[in-house]
MIDORO-448321 format. One record per residue (C-alpha): residue number from 1; residue in three letters; x negated, z negated, y negated. Coordinates in pm, whole numbers, plus 50000, padded with zeros to 5 digits. Layout:
BEGIN
(node NUM, 'Ala', (X, Z, Y))
...
END
This chain:
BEGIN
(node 1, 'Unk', (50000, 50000, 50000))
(node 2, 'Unk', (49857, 50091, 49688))
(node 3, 'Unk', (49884, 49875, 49308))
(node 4, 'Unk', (50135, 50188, 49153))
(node 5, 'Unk', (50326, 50095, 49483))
(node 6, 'Unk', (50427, 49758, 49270))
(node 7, 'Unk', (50400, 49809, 48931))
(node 8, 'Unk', (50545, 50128, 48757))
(node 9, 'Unk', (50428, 50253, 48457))
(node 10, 'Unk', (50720, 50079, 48220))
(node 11, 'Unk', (50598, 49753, 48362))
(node 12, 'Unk', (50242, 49773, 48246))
(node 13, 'Unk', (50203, 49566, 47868))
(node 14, 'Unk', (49827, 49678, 47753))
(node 15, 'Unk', (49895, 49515, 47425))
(node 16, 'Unk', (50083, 49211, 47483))
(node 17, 'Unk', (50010, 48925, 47287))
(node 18, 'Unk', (50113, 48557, 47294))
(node 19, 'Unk', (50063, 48247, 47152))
(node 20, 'Unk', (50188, 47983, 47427))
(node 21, 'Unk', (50268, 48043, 47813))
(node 22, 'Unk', (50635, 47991, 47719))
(node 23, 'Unk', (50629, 48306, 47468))
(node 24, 'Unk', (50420, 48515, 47753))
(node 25, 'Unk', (50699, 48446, 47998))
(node 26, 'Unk', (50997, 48508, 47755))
(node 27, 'Unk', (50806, 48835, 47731))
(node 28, 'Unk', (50753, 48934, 48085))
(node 29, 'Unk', (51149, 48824, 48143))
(node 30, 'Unk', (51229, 49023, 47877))
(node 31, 'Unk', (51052, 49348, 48043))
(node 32, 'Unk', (51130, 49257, 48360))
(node 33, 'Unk', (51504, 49269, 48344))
(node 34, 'Unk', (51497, 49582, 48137))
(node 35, 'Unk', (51343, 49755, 48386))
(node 36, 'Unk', (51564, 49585, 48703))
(node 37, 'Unk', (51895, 49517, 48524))
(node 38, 'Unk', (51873, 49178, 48664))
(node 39, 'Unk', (51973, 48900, 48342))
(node 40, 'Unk', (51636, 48797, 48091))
(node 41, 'Unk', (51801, 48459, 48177))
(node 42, 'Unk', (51770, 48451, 48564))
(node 43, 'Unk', (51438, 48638, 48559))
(node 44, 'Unk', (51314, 48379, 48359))
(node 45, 'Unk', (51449, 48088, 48527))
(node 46, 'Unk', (51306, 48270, 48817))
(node 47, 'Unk', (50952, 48305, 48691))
(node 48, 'Unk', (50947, 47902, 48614))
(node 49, 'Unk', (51062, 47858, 48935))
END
Protein backbone atom coordinates (compact mmCIF):
# COMPACT_ATOMS: atom_id res chain seq x y z
CA UNK A 1 0.00 0.00 0.00
CA UNK A 2 1.43 3.12 -0.91
CA UNK A 3 1.16 6.92 1.25
CA UNK A 4 -1.35 8.47 -1.88
CA UNK A 5 -3.26 5.17 -0.95
CA UNK A 6 -4.27 7.30 2.42
CA UNK A 7 -4.00 10.69 1.91
CA UNK A 8 -5.45 12.43 -1.28
CA UNK A 9 -4.28 15.43 -2.53
CA UNK A 10 -7.20 17.80 -0.79
CA UNK A 11 -5.98 16.38 2.47
CA UNK A 12 -2.42 17.54 2.27
CA UNK A 13 -2.03 21.32 4.34
CA UNK A 14 1.73 22.47 3.22
CA UNK A 15 1.05 25.75 4.85
CA UNK A 16 -0.83 25.17 7.89
CA UNK A 17 -0.10 27.13 10.75
CA UNK A 18 -1.13 27.06 14.43
CA UNK A 19 -0.63 28.48 17.53
CA UNK A 20 -1.88 25.73 20.17
CA UNK A 21 -2.68 21.87 19.57
CA UNK A 22 -6.35 22.81 20.09
CA UNK A 23 -6.29 25.32 16.94
CA UNK A 24 -4.20 22.47 14.85
CA UNK A 25 -6.99 20.02 15.54
CA UNK A 26 -9.97 22.45 14.92
CA UNK A 27 -8.06 22.69 11.65
CA UNK A 28 -7.53 19.15 10.66
CA UNK A 29 -11.49 18.57 11.76
CA UNK A 30 -12.29 21.23 9.77
CA UNK A 31 -10.52 19.57 6.52
CA UNK A 32 -11.30 16.40 7.43
CA UNK A 33 -15.04 16.56 7.31
CA UNK A 34 -14.97 18.63 4.18
CA UNK A 35 -13.43 16.14 2.45
CA UNK A 36 -15.64 12.97 4.15
CA UNK A 37 -18.95 14.76 4.83
CA UNK A 38 -18.73 13.36 8.22
CA UNK A 39 -19.73 16.58 11.00
CA UNK A 40 -16.36 19.09 12.03
CA UNK A 41 -18.01 18.23 15.41
CA UNK A 42 -17.70 14.36 15.49
CA UNK A 43 -14.38 14.41 13.62
CA UNK A 44 -13.14 16.41 16.21
CA UNK A 45 -14.49 14.73 19.12
CA UNK A 46 -13.06 11.83 17.30
CA UNK A 47 -9.52 13.09 16.95
CA UNK A 48 -9.47 13.86 20.98
CA UNK A 49 -10.62 10.65 21.42
Amino acid sequence: MDLSDLISVPAIMPALKANSKKQLLQLLSERAAAISGIPEREVFDTILQ
